[in-house]
C-alpha positions, 0 to 999 in steps of 0.5 A, a space after each residue: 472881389 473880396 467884397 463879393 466873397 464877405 457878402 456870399 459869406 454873410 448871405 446866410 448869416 442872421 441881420 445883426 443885432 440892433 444896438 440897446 435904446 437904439 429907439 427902433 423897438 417899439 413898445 407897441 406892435 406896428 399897426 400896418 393899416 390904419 383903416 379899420 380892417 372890421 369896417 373894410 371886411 363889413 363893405 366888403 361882404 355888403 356886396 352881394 357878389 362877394 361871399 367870402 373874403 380872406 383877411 389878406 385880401 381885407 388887408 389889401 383893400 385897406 392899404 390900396 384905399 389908404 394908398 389911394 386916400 394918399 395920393 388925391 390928397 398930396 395931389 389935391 393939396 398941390 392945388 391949394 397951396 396954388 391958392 396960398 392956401 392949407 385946407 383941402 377944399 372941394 374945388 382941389 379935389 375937382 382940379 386933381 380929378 380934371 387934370 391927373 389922368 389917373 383920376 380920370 375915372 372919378 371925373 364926376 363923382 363928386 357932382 
């Protein structure tokens, strides 16, 4: 009970402050995207039925393709470590694509 009543009354309260050189400042701004948003913006008005896009919803595009990017290659990877091996090649793409329902979607795009 007197837990619940310190956390009601911290509720409110501002996070507390972070120790010096405690090493999660950083010196350089987070870069939240690591696709170039410019780049994604560009796809994204090639297509003739977008006339306008909001730098937020450039910003999600980007992080779903990363996203997306991500998973085949952890789920791509699982098969080449398979054939004893570390490099991603073709064939790992061909197999997550068959196999994962989730990708069922792509099933012949890379033919």
């Amino acid at each position: 009970m007197a837990a619940a009543a310190a956390a009601e009354a911290g509720a409110g309260a501002a996070p507390p402050a972070e120790e010096p050189g405690s090493g999660s400042l950083c010196a350089a701004p987070l870069r939240l995207a690591r696709l170039p948003l410019a780049r994604v913006k560009a796809l994204v008005k090639a297509d003739p039925d977008v006339s306008l896009a909001s730098q937020e919803a450039v910003f999600v595009l980007a992080r779903a393709t990363e996203l997306f990017v991500e998973t085949i290659a952890k789920d791509a990877y699982v098969y080449a470590q398979q054939g004893k091996r570390k490099t991603l090649q073709r064939k790992d793409l061909d197999n997550a694509i068959e196999v994962i329902d989730e990708f069922a979607f792509l099933e012949g795009t890379l033919d």
